[in-house]
N, CA, C and O atoms as a Tripos MOL2 file, in Angstrom:
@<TRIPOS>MOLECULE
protein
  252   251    63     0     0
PROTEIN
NO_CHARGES

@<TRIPOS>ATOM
      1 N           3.6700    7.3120   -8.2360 N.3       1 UNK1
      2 CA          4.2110    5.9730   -8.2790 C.3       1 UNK1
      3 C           5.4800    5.8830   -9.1210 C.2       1 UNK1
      4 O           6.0840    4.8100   -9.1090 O.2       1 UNK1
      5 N           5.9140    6.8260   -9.8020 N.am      2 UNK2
      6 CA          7.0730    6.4940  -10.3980 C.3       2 UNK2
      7 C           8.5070    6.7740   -9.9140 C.2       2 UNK2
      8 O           9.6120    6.5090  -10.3870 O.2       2 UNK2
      9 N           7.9900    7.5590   -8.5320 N.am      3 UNK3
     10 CA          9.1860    7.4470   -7.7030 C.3       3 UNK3
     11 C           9.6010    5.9340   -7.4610 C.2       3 UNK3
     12 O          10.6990    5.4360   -7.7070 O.2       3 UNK3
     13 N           7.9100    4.9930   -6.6510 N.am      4 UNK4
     14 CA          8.7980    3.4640   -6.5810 C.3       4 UNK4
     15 C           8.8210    2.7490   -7.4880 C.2       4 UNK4
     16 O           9.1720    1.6480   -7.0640 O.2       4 UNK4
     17 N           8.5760    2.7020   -8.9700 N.am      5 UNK5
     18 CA          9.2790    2.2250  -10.1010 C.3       5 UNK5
     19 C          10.8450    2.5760  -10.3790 C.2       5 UNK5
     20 O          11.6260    1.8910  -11.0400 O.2       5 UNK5
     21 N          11.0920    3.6960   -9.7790 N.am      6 UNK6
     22 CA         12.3890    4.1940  -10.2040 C.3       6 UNK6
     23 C          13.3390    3.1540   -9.2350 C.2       6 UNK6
     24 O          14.1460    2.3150   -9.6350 O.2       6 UNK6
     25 N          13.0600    3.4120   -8.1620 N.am      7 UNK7
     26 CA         13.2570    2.8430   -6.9350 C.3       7 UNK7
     27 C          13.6750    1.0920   -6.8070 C.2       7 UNK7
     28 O          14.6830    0.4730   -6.4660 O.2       7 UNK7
     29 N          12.2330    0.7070   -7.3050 N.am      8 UNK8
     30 CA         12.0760   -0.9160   -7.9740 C.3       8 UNK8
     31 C          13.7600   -0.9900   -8.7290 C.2       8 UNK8
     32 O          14.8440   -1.4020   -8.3160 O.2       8 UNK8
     33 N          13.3240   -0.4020   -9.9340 N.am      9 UNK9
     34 CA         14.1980   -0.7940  -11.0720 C.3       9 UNK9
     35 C          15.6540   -0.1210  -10.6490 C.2       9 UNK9
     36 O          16.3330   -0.2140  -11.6720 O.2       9 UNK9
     37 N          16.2160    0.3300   -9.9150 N.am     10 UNK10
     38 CA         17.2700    0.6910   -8.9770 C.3      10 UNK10
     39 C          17.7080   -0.6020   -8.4550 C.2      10 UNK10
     40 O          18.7480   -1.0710   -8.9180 O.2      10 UNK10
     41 N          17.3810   -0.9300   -7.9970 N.am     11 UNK11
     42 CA         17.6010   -2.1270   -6.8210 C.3      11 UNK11
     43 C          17.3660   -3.1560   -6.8060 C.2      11 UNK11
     44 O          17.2630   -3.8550   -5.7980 O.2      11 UNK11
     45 N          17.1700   -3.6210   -8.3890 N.am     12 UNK12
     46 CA         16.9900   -4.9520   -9.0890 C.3      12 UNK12
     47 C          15.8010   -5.9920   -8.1480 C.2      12 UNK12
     48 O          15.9480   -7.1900   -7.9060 O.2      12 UNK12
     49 N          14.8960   -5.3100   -7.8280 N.am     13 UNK13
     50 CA         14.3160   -6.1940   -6.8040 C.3      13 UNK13
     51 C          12.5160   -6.6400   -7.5060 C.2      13 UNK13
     52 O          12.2700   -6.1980   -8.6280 O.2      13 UNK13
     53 N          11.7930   -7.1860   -7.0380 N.am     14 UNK14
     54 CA         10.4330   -7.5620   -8.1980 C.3      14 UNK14
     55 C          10.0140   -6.4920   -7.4020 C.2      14 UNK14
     56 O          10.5080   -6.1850   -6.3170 O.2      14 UNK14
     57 N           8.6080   -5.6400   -8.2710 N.am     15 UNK15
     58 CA          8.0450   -5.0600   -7.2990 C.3      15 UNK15
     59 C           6.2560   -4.8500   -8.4680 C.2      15 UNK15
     60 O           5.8610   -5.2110   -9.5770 O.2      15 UNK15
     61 N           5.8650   -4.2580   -7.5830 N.am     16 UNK16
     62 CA          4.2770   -4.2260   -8.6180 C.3      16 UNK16
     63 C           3.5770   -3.1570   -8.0520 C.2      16 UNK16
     64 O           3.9850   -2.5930   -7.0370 O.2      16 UNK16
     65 N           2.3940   -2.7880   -8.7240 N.am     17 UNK17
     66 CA          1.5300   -1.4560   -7.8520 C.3      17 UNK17
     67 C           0.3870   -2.5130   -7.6720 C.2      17 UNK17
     68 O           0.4130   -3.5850   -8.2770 O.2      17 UNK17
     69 N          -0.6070   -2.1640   -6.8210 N.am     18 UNK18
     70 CA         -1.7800   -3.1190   -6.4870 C.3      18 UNK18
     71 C          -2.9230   -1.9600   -7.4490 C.2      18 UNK18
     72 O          -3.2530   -0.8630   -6.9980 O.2      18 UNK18
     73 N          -3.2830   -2.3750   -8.4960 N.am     19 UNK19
     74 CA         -4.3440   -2.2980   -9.2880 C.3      19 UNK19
     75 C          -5.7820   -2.0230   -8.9420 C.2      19 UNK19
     76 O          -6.5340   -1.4170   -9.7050 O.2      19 UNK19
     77 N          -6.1800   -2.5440   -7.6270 N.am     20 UNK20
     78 CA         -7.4650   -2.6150   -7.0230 C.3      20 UNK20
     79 C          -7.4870   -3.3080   -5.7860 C.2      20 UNK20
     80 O          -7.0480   -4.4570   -5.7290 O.2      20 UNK20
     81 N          -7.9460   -2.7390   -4.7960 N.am     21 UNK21
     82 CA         -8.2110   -3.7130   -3.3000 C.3      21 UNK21
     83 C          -7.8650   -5.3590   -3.6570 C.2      21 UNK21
     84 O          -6.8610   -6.0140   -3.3780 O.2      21 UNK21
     85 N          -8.8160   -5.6590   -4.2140 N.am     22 UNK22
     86 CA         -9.2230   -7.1690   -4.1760 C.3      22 UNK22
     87 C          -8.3820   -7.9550   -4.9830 C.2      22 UNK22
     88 O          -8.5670   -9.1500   -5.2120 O.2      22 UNK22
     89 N          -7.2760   -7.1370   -5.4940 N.am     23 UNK23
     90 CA         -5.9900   -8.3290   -5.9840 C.3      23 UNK23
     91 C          -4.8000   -8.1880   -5.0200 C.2      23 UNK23
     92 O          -3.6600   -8.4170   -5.4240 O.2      23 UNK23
     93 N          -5.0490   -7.8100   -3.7310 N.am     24 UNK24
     94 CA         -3.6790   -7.7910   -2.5290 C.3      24 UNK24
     95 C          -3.2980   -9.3670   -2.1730 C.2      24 UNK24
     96 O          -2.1660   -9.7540   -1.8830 O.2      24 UNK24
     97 N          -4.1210   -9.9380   -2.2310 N.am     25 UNK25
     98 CA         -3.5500  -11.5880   -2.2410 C.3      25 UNK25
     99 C          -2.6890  -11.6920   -3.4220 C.2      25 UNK25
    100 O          -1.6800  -10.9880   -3.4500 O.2      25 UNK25
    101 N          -3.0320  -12.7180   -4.7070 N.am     26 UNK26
    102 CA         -2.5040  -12.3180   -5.4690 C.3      26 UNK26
    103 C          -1.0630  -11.4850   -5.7620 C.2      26 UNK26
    104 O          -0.1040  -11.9530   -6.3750 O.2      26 UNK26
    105 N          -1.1390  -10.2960   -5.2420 N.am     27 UNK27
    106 CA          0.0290   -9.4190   -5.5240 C.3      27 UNK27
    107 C           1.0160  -10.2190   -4.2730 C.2      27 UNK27
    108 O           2.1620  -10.5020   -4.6230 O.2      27 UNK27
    109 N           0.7470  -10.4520   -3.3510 N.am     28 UNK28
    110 CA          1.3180  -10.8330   -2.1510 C.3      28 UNK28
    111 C           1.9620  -12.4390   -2.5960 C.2      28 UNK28
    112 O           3.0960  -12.8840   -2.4230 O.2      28 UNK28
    113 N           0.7100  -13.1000   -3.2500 N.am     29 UNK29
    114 CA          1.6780  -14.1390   -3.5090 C.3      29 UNK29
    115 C           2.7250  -14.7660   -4.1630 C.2      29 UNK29
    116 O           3.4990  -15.7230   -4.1320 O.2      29 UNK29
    117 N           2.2710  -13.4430   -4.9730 N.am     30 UNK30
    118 CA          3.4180  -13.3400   -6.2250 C.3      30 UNK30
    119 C           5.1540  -12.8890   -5.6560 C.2      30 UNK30
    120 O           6.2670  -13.4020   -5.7690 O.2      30 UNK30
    121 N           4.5200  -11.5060   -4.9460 N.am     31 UNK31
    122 CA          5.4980  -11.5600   -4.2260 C.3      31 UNK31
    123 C           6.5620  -12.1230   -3.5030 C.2      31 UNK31
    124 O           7.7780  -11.9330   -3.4650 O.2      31 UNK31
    125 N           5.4380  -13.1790   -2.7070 N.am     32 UNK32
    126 CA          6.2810  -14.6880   -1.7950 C.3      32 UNK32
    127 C           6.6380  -15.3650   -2.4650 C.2      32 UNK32
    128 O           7.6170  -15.9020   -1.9470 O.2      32 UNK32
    129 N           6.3890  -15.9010   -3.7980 N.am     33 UNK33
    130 CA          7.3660  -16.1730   -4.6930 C.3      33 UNK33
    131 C           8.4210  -16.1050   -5.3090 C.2      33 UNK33
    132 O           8.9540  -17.1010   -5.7970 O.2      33 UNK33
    133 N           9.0780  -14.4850   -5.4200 N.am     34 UNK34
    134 CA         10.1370  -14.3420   -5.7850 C.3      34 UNK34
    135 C          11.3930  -14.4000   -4.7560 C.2      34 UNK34
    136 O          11.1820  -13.9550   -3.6270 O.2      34 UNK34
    137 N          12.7810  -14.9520   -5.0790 N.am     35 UNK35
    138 CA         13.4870  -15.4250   -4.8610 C.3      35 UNK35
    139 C          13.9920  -14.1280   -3.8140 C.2      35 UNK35
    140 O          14.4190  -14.5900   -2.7550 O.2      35 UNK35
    141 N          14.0240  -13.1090   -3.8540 N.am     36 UNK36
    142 CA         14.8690  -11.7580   -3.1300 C.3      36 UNK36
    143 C          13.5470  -10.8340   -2.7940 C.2      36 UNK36
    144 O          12.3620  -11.0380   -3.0550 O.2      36 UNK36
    145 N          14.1590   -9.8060   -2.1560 N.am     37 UNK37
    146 CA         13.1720   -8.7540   -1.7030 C.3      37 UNK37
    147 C          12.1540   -8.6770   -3.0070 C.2      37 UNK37
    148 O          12.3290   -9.0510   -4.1670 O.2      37 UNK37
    149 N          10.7420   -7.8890   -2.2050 N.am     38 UNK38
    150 CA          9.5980   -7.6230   -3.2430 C.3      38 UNK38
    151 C           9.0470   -6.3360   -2.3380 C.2      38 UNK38
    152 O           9.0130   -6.1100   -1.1280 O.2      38 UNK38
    153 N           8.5530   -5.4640   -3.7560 N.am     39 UNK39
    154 CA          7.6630   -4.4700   -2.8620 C.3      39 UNK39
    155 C           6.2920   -4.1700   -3.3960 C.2      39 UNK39
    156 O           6.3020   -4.3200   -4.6180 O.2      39 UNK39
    157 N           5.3740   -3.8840   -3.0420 N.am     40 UNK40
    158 CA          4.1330   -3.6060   -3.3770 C.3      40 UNK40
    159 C           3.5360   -2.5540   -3.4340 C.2      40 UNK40
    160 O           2.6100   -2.4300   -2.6330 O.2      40 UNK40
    161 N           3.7760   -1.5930   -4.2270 N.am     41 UNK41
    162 CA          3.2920   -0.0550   -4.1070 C.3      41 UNK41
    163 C           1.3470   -0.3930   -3.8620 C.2      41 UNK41
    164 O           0.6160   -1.0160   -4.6320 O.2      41 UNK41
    165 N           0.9910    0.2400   -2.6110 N.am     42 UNK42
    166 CA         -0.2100    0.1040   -2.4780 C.3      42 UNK42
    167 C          -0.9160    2.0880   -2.5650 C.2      42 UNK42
    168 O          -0.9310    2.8840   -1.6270 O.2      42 UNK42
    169 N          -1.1990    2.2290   -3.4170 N.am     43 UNK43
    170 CA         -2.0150    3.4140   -3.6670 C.3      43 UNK43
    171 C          -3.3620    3.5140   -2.2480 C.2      43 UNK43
    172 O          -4.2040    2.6770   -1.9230 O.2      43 UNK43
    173 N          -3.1060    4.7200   -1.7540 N.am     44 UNK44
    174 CA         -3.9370    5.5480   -0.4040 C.3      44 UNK44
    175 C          -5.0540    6.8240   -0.4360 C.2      44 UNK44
    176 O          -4.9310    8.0160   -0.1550 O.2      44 UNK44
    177 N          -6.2970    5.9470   -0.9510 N.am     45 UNK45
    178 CA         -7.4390    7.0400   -1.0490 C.3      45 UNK45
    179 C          -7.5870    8.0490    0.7760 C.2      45 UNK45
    180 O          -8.2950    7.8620    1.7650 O.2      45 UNK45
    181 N          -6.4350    9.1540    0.4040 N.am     46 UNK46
    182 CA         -6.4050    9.8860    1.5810 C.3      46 UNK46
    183 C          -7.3900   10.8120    1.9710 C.2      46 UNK46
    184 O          -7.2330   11.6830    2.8260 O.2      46 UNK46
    185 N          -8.8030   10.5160    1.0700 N.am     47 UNK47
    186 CA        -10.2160   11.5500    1.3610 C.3      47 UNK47
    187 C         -10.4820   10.6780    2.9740 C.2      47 UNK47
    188 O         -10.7150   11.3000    4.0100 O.2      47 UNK47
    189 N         -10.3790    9.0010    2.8940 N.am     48 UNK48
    190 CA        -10.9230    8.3870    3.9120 C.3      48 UNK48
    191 C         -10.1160    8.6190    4.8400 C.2      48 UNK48
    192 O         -10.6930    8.9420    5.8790 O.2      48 UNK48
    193 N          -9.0060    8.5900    4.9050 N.am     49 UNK49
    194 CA         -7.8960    9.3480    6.2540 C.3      49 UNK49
    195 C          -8.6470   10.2750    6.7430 C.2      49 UNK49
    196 O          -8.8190   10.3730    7.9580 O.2      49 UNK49
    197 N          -9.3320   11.2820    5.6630 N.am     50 UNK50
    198 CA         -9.6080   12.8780    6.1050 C.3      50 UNK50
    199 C         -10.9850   12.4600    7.0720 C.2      50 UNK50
    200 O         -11.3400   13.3190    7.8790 O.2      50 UNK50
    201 N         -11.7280   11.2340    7.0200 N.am     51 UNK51
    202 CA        -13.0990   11.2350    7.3130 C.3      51 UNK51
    203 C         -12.6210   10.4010    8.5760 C.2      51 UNK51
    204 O         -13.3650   10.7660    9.4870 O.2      51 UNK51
    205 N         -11.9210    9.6560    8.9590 N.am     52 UNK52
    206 CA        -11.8000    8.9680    9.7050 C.3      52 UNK52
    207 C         -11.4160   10.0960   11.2090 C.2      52 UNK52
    208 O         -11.9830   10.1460   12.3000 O.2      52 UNK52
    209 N         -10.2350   10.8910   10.6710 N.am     53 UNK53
    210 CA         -9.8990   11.5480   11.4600 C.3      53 UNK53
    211 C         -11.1720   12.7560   12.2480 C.2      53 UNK53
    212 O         -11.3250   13.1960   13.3870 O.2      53 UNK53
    213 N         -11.8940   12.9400   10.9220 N.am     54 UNK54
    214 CA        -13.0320   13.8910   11.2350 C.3      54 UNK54
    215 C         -14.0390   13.1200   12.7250 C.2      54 UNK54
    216 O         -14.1690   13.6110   13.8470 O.2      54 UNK54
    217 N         -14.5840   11.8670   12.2210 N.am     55 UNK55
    218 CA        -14.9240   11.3520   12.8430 C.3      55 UNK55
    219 C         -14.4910   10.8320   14.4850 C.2      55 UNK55
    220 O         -15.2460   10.6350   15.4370 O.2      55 UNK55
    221 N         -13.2920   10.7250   14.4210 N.am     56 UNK56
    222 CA        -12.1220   10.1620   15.9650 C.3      56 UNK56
    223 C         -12.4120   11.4720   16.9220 C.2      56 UNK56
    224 O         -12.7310   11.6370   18.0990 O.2      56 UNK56
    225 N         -12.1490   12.2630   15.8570 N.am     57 UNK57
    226 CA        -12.2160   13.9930   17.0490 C.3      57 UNK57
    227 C         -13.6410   14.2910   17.2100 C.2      57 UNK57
    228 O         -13.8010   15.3600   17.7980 O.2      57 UNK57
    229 N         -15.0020   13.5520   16.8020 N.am     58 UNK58
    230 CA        -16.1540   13.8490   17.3790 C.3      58 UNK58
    231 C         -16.3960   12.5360   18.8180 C.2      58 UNK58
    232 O         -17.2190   12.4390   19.7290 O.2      58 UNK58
    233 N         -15.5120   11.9240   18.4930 N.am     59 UNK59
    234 CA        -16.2490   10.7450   19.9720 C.3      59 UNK59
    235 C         -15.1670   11.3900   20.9260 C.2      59 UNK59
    236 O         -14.0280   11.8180   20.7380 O.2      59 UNK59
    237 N         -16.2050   11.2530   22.3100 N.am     60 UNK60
    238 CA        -15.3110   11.9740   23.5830 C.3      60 UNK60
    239 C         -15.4810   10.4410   24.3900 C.2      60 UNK60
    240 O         -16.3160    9.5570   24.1990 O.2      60 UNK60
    241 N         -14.3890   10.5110   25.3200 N.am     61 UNK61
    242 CA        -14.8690    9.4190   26.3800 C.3      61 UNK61
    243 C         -13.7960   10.2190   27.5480 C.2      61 UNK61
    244 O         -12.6650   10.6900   27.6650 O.2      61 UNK61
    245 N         -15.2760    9.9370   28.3990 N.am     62 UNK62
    246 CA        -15.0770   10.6300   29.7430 C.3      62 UNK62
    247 C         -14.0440    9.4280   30.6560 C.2      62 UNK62
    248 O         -13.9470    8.2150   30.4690 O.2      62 UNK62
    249 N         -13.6140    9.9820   31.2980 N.am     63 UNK63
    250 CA        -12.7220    9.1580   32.3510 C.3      63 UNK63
    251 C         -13.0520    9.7560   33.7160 C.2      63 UNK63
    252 O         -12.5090    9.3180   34.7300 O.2      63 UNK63
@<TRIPOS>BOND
     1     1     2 1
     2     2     3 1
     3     3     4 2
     4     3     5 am
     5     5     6 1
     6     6     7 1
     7     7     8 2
     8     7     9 am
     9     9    10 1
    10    10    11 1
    11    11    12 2
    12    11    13 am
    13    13    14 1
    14    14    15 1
    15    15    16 2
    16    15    17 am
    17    17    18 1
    18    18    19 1
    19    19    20 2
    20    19    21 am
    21    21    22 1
    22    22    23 1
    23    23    24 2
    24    23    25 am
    25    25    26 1
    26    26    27 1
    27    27    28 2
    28    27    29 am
    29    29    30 1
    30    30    31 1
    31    31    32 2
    32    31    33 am
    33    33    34 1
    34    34    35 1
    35    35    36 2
    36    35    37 am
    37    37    38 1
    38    38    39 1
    39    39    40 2
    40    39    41 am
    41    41    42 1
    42    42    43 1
    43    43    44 2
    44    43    45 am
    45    45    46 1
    46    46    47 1
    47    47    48 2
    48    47    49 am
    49    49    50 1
    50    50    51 1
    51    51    52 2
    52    51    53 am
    53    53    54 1
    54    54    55 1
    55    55    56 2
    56    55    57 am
    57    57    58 1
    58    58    59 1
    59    59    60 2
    60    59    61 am
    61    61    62 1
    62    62    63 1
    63    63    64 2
    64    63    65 am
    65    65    66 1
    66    66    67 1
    67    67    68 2
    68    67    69 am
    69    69    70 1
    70    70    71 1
    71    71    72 2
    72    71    73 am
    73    73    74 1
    74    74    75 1
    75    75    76 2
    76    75    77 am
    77    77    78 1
    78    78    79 1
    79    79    80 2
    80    79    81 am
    81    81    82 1
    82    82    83 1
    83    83    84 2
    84    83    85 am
    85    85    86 1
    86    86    87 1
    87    87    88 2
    88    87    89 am
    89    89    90 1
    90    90    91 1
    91    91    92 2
    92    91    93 am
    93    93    94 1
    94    94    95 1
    95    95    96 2
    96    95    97 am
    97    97    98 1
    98    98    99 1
    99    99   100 2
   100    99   101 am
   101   101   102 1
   102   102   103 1
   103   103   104 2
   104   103   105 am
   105   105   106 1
   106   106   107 1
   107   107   108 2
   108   107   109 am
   109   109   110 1
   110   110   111 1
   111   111   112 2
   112   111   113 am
   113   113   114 1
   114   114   115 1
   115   115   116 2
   116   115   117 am
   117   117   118 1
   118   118   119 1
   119   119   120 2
   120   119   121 am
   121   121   122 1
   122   122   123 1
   123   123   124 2
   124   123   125 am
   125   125   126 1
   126   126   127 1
   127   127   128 2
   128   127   129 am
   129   129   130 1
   130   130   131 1
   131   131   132 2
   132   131   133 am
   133   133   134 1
   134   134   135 1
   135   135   136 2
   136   135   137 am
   137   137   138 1
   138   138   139 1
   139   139   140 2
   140   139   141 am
   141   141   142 1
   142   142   143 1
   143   143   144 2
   144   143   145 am
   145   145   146 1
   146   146   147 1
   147   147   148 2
   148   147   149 am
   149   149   150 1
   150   150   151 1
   151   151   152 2
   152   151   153 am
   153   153   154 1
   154   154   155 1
   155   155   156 2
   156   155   157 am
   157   157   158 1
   158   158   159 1
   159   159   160 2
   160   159   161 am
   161   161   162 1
   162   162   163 1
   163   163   164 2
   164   163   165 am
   165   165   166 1
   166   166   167 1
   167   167   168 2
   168   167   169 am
   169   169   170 1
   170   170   171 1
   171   171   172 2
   172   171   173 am
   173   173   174 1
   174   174   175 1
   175   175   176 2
   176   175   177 am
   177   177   178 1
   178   178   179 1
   179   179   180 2
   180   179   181 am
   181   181   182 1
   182   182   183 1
   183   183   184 2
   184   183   185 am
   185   185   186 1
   186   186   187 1
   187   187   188 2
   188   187   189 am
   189   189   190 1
   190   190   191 1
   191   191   192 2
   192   191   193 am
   193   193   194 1
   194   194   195 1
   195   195   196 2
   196   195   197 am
   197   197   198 1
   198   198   199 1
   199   199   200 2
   200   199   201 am
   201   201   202 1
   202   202   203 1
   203   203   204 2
   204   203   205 am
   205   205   206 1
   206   206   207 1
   207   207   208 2
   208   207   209 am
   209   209   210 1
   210   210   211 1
   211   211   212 2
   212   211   213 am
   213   213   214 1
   214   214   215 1
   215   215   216 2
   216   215   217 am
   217   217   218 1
   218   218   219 1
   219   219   220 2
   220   219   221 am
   221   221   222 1
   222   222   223 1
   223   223   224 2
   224   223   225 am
   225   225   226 1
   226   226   227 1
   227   227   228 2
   228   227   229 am
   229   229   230 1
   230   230   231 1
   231   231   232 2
   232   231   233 am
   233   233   234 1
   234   234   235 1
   235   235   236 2
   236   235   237 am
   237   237   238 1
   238   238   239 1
   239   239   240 2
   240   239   241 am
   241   241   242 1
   242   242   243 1
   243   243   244 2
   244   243   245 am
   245   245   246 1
   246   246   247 1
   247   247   248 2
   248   247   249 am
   249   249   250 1
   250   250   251 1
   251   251   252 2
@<TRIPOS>SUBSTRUCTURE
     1 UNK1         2 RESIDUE 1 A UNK
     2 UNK2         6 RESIDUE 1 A UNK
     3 UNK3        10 RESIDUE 1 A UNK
     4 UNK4        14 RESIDUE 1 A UNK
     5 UNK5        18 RESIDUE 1 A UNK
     6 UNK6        22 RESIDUE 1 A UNK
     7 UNK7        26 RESIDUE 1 A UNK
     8 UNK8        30 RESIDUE 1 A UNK
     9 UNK9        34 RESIDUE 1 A UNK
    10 UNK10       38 RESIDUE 1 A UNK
    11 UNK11       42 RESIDUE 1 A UNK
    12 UNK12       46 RESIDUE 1 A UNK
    13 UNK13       50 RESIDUE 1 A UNK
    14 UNK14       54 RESIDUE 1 A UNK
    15 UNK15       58 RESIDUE 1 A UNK
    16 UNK16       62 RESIDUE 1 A UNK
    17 UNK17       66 RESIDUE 1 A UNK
    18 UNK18       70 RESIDUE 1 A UNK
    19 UNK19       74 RESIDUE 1 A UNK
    20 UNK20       78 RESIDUE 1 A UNK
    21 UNK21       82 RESIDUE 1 A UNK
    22 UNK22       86 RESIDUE 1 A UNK
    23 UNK23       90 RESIDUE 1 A UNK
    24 UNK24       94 RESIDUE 1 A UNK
    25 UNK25       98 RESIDUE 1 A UNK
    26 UNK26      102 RESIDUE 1 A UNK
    27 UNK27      106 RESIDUE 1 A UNK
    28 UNK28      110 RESIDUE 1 A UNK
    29 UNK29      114 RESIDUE 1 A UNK
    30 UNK30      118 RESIDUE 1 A UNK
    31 UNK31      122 RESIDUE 1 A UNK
    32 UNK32      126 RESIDUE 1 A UNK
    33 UNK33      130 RESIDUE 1 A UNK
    34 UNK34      134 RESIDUE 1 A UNK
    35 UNK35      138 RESIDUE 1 A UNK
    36 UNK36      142 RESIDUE 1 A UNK
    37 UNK37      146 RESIDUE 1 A UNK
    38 UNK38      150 RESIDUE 1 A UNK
    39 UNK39      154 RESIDUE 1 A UNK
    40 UNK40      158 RESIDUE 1 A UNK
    41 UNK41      162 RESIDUE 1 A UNK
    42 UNK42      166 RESIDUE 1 A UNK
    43 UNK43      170 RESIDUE 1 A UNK
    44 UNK44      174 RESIDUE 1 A UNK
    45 UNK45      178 RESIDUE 1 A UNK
    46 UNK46      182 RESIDUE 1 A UNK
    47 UNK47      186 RESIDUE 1 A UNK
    48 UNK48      190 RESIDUE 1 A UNK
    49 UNK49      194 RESIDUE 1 A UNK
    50 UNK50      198 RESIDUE 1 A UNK
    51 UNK51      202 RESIDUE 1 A UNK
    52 UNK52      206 RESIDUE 1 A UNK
    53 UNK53      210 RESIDUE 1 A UNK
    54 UNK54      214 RESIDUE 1 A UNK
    55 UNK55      218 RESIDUE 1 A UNK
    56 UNK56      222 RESIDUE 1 A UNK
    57 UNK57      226 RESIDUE 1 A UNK
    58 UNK58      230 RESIDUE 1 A UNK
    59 UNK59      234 RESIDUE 1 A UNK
    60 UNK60      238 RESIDUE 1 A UNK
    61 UNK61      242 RESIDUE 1 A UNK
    62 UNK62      246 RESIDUE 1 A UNK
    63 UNK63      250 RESIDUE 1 A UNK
């Protein structure tokens, strides 16, 4: 994440990391509040990518 802090503070723009799922409102509205661009660094538990994908390549559908 400190690539988009660097990034943020580059480009004079508001920006925030999301702390936990259940404050994405919140972060969002804060966001829609500020006057110019906003960004929201959202952190990506990529174990569930790994399971999802595991899972997609076990269902077949016949045509």
């Amino acid at each position: 994440m400190d690539v988009i802090q660097s990034w943020i503070s580059a480009t004079r723009m508001w920006g925030g990391t999301l702390p936990s799922p259940d404050q994405l409102i919140p972060a969002l509205e804060e966001a829609f509040r500020q006057p110019g661009p906003a960004l929201i660094a959202v952190p990506v538990d990529y174990a569930e990518n790994l399971k999802l994908t595991k899972r997609l390549g076990e269902i077949e559908c016949t045509i």
